[in-house]
LUMTIBA-479438 format. One record per residue (C-alpha): residue number from 1; residue in one letter; x, y, z. Coordinates in Angstrom, 2 decimals. Layout:
N
ATOM | resi | resn | c1 | c2 | c3
ATOM | NUM | A | X | Y | Z
...
This chain:
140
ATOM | resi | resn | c1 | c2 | c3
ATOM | 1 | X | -18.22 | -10.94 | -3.45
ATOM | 2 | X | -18.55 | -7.46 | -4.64
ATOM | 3 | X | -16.24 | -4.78 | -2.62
ATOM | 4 | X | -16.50 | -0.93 | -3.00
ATOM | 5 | X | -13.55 | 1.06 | -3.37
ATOM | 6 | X | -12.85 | 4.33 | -2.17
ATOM | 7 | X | -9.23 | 5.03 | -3.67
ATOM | 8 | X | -7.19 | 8.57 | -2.76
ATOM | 9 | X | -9.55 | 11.09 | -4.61
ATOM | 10 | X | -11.17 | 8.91 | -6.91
ATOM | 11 | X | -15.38 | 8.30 | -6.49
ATOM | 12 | X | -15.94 | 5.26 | -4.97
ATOM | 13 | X | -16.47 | 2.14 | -7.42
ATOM | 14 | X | -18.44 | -1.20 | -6.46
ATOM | 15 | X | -15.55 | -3.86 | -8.25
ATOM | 16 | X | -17.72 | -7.28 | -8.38
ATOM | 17 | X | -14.69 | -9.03 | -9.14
ATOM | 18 | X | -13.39 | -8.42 | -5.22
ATOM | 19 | X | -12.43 | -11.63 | -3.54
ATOM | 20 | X | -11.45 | -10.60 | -0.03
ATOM | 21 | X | -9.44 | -13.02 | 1.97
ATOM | 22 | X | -8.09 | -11.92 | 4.96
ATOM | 23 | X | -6.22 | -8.76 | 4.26
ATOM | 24 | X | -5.95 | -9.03 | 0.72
ATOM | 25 | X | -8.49 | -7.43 | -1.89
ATOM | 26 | X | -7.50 | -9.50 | -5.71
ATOM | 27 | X | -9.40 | -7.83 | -8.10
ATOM | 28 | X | -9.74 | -8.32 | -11.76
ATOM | 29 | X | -7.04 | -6.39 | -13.38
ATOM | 30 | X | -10.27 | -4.15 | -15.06
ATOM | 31 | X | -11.84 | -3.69 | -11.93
ATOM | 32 | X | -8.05 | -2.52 | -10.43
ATOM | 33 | X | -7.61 | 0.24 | -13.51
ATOM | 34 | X | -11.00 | 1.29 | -13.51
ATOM | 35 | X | -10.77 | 1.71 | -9.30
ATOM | 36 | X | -7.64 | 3.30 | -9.27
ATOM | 37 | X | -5.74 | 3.80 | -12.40
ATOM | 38 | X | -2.88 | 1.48 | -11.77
ATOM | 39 | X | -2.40 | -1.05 | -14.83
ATOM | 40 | X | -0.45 | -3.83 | -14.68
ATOM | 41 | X | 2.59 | -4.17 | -17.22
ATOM | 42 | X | 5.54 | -6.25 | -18.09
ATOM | 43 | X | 7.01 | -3.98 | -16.25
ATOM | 44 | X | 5.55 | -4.13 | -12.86
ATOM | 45 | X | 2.48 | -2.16 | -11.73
ATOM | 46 | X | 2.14 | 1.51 | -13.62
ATOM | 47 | X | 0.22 | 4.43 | -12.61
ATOM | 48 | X | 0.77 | 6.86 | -15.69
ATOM | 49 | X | 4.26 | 7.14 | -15.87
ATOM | 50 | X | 5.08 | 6.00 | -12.52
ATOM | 51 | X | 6.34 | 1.89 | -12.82
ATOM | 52 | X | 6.73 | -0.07 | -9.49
ATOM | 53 | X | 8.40 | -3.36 | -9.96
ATOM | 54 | X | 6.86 | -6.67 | -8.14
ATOM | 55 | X | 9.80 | -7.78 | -5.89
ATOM | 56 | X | 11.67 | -10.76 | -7.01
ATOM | 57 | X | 10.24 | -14.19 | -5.48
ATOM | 58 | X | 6.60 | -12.82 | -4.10
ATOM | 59 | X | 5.22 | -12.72 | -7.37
ATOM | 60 | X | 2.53 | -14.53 | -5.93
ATOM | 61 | X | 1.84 | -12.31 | -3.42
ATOM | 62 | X | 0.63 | -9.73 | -5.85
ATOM | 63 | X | -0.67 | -11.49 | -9.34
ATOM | 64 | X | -2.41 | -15.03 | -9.58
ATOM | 65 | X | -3.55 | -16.49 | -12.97
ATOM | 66 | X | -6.91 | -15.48 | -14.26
ATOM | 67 | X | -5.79 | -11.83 | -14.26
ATOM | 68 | X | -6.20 | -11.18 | -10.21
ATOM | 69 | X | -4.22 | -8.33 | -8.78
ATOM | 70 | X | -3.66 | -8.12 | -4.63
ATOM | 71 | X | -4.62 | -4.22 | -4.77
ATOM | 72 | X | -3.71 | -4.38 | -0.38
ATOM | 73 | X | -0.77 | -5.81 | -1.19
ATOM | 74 | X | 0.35 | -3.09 | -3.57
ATOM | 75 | X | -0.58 | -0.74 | -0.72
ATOM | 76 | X | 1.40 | -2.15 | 2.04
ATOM | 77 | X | 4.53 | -2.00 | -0.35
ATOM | 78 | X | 4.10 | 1.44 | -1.28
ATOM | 79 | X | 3.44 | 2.13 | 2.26
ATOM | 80 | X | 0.01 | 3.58 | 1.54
ATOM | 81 | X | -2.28 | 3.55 | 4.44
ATOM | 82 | X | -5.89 | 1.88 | 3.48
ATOM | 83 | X | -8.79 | 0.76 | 6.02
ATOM | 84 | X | -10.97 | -2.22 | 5.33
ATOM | 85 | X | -14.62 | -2.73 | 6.55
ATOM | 86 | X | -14.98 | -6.47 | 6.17
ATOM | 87 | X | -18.81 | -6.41 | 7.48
ATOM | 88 | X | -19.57 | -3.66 | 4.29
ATOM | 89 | X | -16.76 | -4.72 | 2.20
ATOM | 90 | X | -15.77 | -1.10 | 2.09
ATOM | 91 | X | -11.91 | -0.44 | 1.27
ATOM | 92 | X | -10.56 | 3.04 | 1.11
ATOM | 93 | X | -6.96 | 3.78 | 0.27
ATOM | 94 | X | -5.24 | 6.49 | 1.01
ATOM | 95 | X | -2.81 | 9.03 | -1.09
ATOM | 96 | X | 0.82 | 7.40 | -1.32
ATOM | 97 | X | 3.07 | 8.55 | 1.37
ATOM | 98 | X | 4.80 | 10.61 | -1.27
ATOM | 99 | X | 2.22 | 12.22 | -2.27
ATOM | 100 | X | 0.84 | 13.61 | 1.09
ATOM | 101 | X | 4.87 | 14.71 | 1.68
ATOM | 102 | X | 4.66 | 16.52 | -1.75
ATOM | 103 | X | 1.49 | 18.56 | -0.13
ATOM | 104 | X | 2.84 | 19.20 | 2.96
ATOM | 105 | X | 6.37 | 20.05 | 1.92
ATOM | 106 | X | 4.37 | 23.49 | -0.35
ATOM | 107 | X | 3.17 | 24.18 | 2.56
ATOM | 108 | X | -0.21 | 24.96 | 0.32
ATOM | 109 | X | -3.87 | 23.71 | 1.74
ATOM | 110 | X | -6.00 | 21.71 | -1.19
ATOM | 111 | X | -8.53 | 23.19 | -2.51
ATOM | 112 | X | -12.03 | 22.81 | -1.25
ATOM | 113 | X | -15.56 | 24.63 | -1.17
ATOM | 114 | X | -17.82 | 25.18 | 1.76
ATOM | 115 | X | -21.23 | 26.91 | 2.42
ATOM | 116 | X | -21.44 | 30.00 | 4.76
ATOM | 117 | X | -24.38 | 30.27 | 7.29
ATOM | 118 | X | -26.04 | 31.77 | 4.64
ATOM | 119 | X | -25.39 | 29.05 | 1.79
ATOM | 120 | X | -23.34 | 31.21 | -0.75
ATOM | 121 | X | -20.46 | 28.59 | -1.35
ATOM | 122 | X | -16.47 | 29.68 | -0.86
ATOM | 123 | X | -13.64 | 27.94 | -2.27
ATOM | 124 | X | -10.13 | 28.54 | -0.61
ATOM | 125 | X | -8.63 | 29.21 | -3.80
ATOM | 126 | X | -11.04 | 32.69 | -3.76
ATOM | 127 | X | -8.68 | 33.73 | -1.21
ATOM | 128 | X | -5.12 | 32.91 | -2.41
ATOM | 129 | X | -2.52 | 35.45 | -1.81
ATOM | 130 | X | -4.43 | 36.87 | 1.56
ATOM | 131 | X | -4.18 | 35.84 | 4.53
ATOM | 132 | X | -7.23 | 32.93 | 5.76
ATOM | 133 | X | -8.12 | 31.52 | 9.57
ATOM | 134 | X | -9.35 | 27.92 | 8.76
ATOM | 135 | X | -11.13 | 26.72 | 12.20
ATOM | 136 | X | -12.88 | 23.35 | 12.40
ATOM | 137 | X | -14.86 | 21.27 | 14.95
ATOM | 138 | X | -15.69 | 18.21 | 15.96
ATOM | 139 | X | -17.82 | 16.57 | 18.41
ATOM | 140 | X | -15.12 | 14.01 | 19.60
C-alpha cells in the first residue's frame, strides 16, 4: 500500500513501498532516503553527519530483511512527534525535538512570506533588525 509522507520541511512524497501495520510505517530503504534523507549504515541510521545507533536487542524493531526500515519507529526513539492518517495513509513527521529547541533557544522566528490585502508578498526576513507585530487568527 502506497503511503505519502510529509517529513519536517521536506515536500510530501507518495513511498509505494509503505507497508503500514499498526503504528509502524517499513519502507524500502530508497523510499526512506528519498522521504527524508536518513540512510541506513553499518553504523546505525545517518542523517548527513548525524549517526543514531539501533539499540542493542530490538534490531528487529527497526530493520527486517528485504531492505525495510520502521521510519515510526525511528521517530518514537528520537522522540520526534509524527501523526498518522490510516484512512489516507498520510504520515507527517515532525522536526526532531532538538531541532525545534535549537529554534526556540535563538529566540529568531523562521522565515516565511505572506500576501498583504493588496497581494504584494512580504517575507519576515525584509524586516530583520526592526521591530515586527506578528498577529494571527483562527476560527477555532
Amino acid at each position: 500500500m502506497a503511503a505519502t509522507i510529509i517529513y519536517d520541511d521536506r515536500a510530501a512524497i507518495d513511498a509505494a513501498s509503505a507497508t503500514i501495520e499498526g503504528d509502524n510505517l517499513w519502507l524500502a530503504t530508497a523510499d526512506l532516503t528519498r522521504a527524508t534523507g536518513w540512510e541506513i549504515k553499518p553504523e546505525g541510521a545517518c542523517l548527513g553527519d548525524r549517526c543514531v545507533p539501533l539499540p542493542a536487542g530490538r534490531k528487529a524493531e527497526f530493520q527486517r530483511p528485504g531492505d525495510r526500515f520502521n521510519l515510526a519507529a525511528l521517530a518514537r526513539h528520537l522522540g520526534q512527534p509524527y501523526a498518522a492518517d490510516e484512512r489516507h495513509s498520510v504520515w507527517s513527521f515532525a522536526p526532531a525535538p532538538e531541532v525545534i529547541g535549537g529554534k526556540l533557544r535563538s529566540l529568531e522566528a523562521p522565515d516565511f512570506t505572506l500576501p498583504d490585502l493588496d497581494g504584494k508578498m512580504h517575507s519576515l526576513s525584509d524586516y530583520r533588525g526592526r521591530k515586527v507585530l506578528l498577529m494571527s487568527w483562527a476560527s477555532w
